[in-house]
Structure formats: C-alpha cells, structure tokens
N, C-alpha and C positions, 0 to 999 in steps of 0.2 A: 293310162289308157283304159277305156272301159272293157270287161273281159266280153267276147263276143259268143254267142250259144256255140259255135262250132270250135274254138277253144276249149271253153268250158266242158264241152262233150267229147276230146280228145282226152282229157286231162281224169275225166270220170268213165270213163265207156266201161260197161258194163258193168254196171254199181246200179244197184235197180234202189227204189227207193225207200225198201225195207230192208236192205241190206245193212249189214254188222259190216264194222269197223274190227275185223277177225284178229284177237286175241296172240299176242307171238307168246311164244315161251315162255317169255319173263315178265310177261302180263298176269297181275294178280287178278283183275276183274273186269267184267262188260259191263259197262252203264246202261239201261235202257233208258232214250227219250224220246217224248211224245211231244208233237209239235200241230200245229193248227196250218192250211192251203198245205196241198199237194204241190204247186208250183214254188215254196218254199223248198222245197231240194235242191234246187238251183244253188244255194249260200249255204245252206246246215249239210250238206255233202264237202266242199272243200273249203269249210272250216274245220269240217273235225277231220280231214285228211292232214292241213295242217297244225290240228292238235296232237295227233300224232303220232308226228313226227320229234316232238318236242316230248310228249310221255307216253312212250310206246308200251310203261307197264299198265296202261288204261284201254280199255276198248270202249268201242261206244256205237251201239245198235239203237237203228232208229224206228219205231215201231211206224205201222201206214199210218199217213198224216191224216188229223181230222180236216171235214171239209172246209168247216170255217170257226173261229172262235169260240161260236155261240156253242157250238154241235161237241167239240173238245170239251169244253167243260162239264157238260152236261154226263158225256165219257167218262170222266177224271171223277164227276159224284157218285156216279154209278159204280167206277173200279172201286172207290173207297169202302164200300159199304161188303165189298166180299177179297179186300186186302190187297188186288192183284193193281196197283199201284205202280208206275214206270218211276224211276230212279228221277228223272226232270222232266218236268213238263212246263212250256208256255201258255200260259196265259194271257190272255188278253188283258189288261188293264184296268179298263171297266169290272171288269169279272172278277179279277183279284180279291176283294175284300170280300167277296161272298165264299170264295174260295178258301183262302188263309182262314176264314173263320169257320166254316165248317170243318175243314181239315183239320183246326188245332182242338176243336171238341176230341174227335178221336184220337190225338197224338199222333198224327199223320202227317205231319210239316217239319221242318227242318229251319228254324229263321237263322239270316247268315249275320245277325250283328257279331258276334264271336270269332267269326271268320274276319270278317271286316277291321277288326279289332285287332285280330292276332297279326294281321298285314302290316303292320304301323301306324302312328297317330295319322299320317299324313298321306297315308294312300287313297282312301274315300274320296277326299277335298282332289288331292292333285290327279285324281282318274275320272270320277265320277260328278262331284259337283253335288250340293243339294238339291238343286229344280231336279237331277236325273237320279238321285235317289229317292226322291218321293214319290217318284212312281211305282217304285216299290214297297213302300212302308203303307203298314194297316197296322190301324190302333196302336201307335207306336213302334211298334217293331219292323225289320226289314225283312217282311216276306218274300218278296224276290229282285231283281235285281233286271233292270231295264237290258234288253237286245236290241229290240226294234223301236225307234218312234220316229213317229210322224205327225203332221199338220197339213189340214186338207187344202190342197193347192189350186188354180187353175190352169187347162193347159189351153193354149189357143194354135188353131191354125193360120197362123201370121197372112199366108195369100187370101184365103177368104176372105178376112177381116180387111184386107186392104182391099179389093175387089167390093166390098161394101162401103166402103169410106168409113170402114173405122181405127182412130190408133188405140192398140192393144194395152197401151199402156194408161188409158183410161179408163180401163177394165176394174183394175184395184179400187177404184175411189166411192163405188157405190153398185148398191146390187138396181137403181135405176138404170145406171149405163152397161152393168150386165145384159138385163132385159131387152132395151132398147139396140144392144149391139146385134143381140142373138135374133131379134125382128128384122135387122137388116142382112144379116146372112141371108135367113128364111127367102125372104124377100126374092133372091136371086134364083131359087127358079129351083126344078130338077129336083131330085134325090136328096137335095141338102136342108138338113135341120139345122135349126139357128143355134143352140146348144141343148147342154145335157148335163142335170145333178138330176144322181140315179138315186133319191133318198127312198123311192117307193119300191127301191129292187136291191136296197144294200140289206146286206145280212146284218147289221146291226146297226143301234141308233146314233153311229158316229154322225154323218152328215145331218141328222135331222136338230144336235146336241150343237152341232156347230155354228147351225142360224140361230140359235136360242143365245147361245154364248154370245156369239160375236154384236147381239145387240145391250149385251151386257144383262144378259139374263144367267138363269142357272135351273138344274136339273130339277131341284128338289129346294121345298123351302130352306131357312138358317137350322132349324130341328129336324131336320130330315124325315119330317114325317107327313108330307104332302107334295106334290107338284110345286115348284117354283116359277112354274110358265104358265099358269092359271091367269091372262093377263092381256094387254095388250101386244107382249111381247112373242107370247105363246099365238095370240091372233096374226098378228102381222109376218109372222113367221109360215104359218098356213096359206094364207093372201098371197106371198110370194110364190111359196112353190106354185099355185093356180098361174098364177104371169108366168110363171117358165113356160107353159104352156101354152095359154089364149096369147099371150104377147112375145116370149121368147124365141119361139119355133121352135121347143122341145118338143118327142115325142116319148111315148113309153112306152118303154121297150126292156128288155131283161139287160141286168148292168155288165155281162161280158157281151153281149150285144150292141149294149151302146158303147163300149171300148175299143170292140172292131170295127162300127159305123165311125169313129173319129179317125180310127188310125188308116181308115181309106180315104180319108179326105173327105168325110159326107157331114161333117159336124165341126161349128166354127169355135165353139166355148165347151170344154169339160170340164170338170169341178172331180178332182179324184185323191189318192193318198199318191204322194212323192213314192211310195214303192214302186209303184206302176210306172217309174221314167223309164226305164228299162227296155220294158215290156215296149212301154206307149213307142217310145223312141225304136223300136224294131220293127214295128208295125210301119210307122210311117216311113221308115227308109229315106226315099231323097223323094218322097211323092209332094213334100210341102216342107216350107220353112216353119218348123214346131218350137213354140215358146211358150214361157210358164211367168204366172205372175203370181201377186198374193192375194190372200182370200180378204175378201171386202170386209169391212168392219164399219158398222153402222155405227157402235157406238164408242169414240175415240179415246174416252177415258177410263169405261168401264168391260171395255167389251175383251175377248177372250177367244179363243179357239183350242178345241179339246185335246190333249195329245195322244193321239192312233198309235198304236203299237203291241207289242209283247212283252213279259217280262219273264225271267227263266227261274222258277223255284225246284227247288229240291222238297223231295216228297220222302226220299227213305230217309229212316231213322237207323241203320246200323251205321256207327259211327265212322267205320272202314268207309262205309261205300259214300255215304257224305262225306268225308274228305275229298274222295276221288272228284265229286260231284262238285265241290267245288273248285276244284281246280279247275273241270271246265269250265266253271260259268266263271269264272274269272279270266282264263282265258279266251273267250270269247263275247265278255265285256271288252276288253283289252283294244288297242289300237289296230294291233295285224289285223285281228279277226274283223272288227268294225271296215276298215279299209278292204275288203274283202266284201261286204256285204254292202255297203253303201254303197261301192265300183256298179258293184251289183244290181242294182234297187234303184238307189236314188231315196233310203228314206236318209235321215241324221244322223251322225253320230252319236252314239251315247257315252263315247268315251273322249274327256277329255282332250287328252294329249291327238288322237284321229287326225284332226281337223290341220295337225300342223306340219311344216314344211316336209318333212322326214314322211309322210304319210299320205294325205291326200291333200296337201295343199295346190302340188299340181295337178292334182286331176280337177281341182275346182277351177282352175285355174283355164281349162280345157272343156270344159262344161260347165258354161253358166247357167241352164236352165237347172241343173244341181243345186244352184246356190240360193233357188227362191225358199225352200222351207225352213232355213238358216236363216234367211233376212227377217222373219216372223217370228223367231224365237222366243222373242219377249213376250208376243199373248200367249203363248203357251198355256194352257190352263187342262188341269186335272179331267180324266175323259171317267165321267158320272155314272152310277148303279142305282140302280133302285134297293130298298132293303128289305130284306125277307125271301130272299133267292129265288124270285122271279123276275128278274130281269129281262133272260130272254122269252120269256110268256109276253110278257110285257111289251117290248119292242117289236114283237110279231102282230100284236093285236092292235099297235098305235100304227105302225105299218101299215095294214088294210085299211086304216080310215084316212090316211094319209093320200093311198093309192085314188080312195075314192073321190077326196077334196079335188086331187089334179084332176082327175078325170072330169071332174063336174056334175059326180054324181052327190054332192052333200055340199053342201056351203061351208065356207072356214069356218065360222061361228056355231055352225052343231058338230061340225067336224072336232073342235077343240071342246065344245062340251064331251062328249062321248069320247075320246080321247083321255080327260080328266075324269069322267068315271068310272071307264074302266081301267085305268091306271089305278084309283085311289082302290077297286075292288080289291084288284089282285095285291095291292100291296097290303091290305086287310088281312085280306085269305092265307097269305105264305104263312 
C-alpha cells in the first residue's frame, strides 16, 4: 500500500529537513549528505531512519537540499575547490562524468569497485544488474552507484480523453496521435489545455534528450566532439514541440504550474518522470480517472529514452568514513530502501531483487499505473552530457531558444542553427 503524506508525517514529525540522524553512544561517526529537490525528503528521511535502525553506530545528517541537479553540482564544484566536501552526494546522471572526473583530478572521489568487490563475486549481478551499474561507471570505474531512475512517461486524464473521443491507449504509438489527441481536448472548451511537455520550463535537458533519442538520435556525435542532432532529427524534434502548441493546446507556463493545472483536471496529456506518480496521484485524488502510458518512440529499432535519475557517490577519502559511507549506499541501493522509495515516487527499482514477490510485487500489483516505466525498460538509454563542464550553461541557453521556437518567435530551422552554435561555442570555451 502506498505510504500516504499524513503517515509519512506521523512517522517523521519533527525532523525538519536539515536535521541529523543524532549520533547514540556507540556511534563512531555522522555522515554528511547532500542531495538534489527539497521535496526529496519525503524518501531520504525514512530511509535513513530505517538505516538506522540496522547500524546505529552510523549517523547520518542531511545537509539543505539543492534546488535542482543542475544547481548541486555546480555546489559540489564549488565546495571542492575550498575542501568543505559532504561525505555523499547525488548526482544527477548526466552530471556524473563531469563530476567523477573533476573530482578525481584532485583525489576527491572515492570509486566503489573494491567495495563491490569485497561483497562477493556475485552481489553486483544478483543486486544490481549491468544496465543499472552503468549508470554509474565513468571511464571505466564505478563512480557512483544508481538510487533514483527513471524514464519519461505520460500521464493522461482518462475522462477527458474520453469526453474528446479519444482511447488513451493510442496515445503510445506516435507523437501524431499525441498532438491530434491534445487538439481534441483543447477543443472542449473552458480552462482546459489539450496537453503539456514542460521542455521550455524543465531544469535540465532531460525531456528535450528524450525526443532526440527516441527518434533514434543522440546527444553528441560517435567522437564526442559535436552535436549529434545537427540534423533532421534535431529539426523535427523542434517542429514538434511548435505542434504542442499551435496544434496540441499546450500552453507555457512554469513546469510546477503545469503539474498543478493537470492535477486539477485542466490538462488532458502530461509527459513527466514517474517520480512525480506520487505527487501527481495526490493532486488528483478522486477528481478524474489518472492513467499512464509509454513514451512514444518514433523510431522502433533505434530509438531510445534517456534514463532520469540519481546516483549516490562518496566524496570523502578517509577510509573509516568511506566504509561507513558505503554501507549506506548499499544499504539504500538494496531492496528495503528501494521498496520504500518507489512506494514513494513511483520511479524504478534499481535493485534487483525490489521488483519481487517479498517486496513490491504487490504493490505493483495494486498500482498499475506504477508499472508503465518498467514496461519501457528496454529503451533505456544513457541520459547525455556535453564535455568540458558546461553542461548546464549549455542547457540553459538551448532552453531559451527552445522557449522561443514554441512561442513562435524563431522558426525550428534557425531555432536549431543557433542552438548548434552556441552549443559547439560553449563546448570550445570550457
């Protein structure tokens, strides 16, 4: 059964979100970690209450959460440079390898192959899996170790859509019948927008990587030393978001705005991460029947969807305190903790064993709309960085021309020129 906020808030009441995990007696040491959304306290609060409980000689203080992935990292470059470095920090995915590698310049990382190692030949495989360890692994080694992922879903509001004559379940097969479903919403009159992908308002280039991907494009060329979407692909991707718009009954608007306009019932198509079932599913209450499908893939052989997430690395180097530090990130790779966070969320397991009977099998069991970012597992594909640690310079400035394309104040085709110039600028300049 999903845990429900007024639970949840029994269960933590007065545990404010900077608060330490307070040291007993026989506790040698406090971890500090650093984590990315505020609204992530929700799951890293009683998962380390139930860490614990399990090694009470560990504490574990959470430093305030950055706003968003982008904005942590850029924290975590900054603390590096004057040593004042937190014991674990997640990063975002994308972020990772600009991460791990400026970090190991100064001997500032911790990689957990040795950890990994010392578990048994057969812990990795039978916990983890290779697709969910390579989300951790840069240039070979295992910089951090996957917590969160995700694959961008849609949710739909089933009456609407019926109310328009459309079935939801044609929604998957192409982003024409996307458009043309979200024109029929529109259509109906009132307060209501026909749908919403918030790419001109996300904090990072996930969803913008996702229409790239899923028509079987990629970030950056085979040499990683250009744009990869210099292209038709890179065109038609820009074309589209314009139709969410003149054709979909999107409108723009800030993306916790457009989360609230759905969850009132005023939006018939949203395109968002499976973290947000949670969320989404409390907003809407019993206001509409809320269903989720999968994210459209134009191209069926090559096409791909980026995987959204977190991954937990260890930053200190005293070896006392990385032991400790892995104990929890293995304990919260682990089944419990995942089963706790997904309850939670709604993103994936990253642990193996999770998904089975003993754990959450009946909860999926009990929420199918859980089950859609699992049924897409297979495109799963690596969530992209530009190299030379502007990334997020980068996705902020492909953003406003993005914003502008929908808008209609720039055509997709200078829209994607300038786009590609000044992506190839900044990746010069780093």
């Amino acid at each position: 059964m999903m845990l429900t906020r007024k639970s949840f808030l029994a269960g933590t009441a007065a545990v404010a979100a900077t608060a330490p995990f307070a040291p007993s007696r026989a506790q040698a040491l406090t971890l500090e970690v650093y984590y990315a959304f505020p609204a992530f306290q929700r799951f890293h609060e009683p998962v380390a209450a139930e860490f614990r409980k399990l090694r009470p000689d560990i504490g574990i203080s959470f430093r305030a959460p950055a706003p968003n992935y982008d904005e942590g990292h850029q924290t975590i470059l900054r603390q590096a440079v004057a040593n004042q470095l937190p014991d674990i920090f997640f990063s975002g995915f994308h972020l990772l390898p600009e991460l791990a590698r400026a970090l190991a310049r100064r001997n500032q990382i911790t990689y957990l192959d040795e950890f990994l190692a010392a578990e048994g030949p057969g812990f990795a495989a039978e916990n983890y899996g290779e697709r969910i360890l390579a989300l951790g692994r840069v240039d070979g080694r295992q910089a951090g170790l996957a917590f969160n992922a995700s694959n961008p879903i849609s949710y739909y509001n089933e009456d609407l859509l019926k109310r328009a004559g459309v079935d939801g379940a044609t929604l998957t097969r192409s982003w024409d019948n996307v458009i043309a479903a979200g024109g029929k919403v529109k259509a109906l009159g009132g307060d209501i927008a026909g749908m919403a992908y918030d790419v001109h308002g996300w904090p990072d280039g996930w969803l913008f990587e996702a229409m790239i991907m899923q028509a079987g494009g990629s970030l950056l060329n085979e040499a990683g030393t250009a744009v990869g979407f210099d292209n038709e692909i890179g065109l038609a991707a820009l074309r589209t978001f314009r139709r969410f718009v003149t054709e979909g009954g999107m409108r723009l608007m800030d993306w916790d705005q457009s989360r609230q306009q759905f969850g009132a019932g005023l939006t018939g198509i949203y395109f968002a991460s499976p973290a947000n079932l949670a969320q989404i599913t409390g907003l809407v209450g019993g206001k509409f029947s809320l269903r989720t499908t999968t994210f459209p893939i134009t191209d069926p052989v090559r096409g791909r969807i980026p995987t959204g997430g977190n991954g937990a690395v260890i930053l200190t180097r005293d070896p006392a305190r990385a032991r400790a530090a892995w104990e929890y990130v293995k304990f919260i790779t682990g089944p419990l903790a995942q089963k706790i966070v997904v309850e939670m969320t709604g993103y994936l397991p990253v642990n193996l064993k999770a998904a089975g009977p003993e754990f959450l099998g009946p909860w999926y069991e009990q929420n199918p709309n859980a089950r859609t970012p699992v049924l897409q597992i297979e495109r799963a594909g690596p969530w992209g960085a530009y190299p030379g640690g502007n990334t997020v310079r980068i996705w902020r400035a492909q953003r406003d021309i993005i914003t502008a394309v929908m808008r209609g104040d720039v055509s997709p085709e200078e829209g994607l020129r300038r786009i590609v110039e000044q992506t190839h600028a900044m990746m010069r300049s780093a």
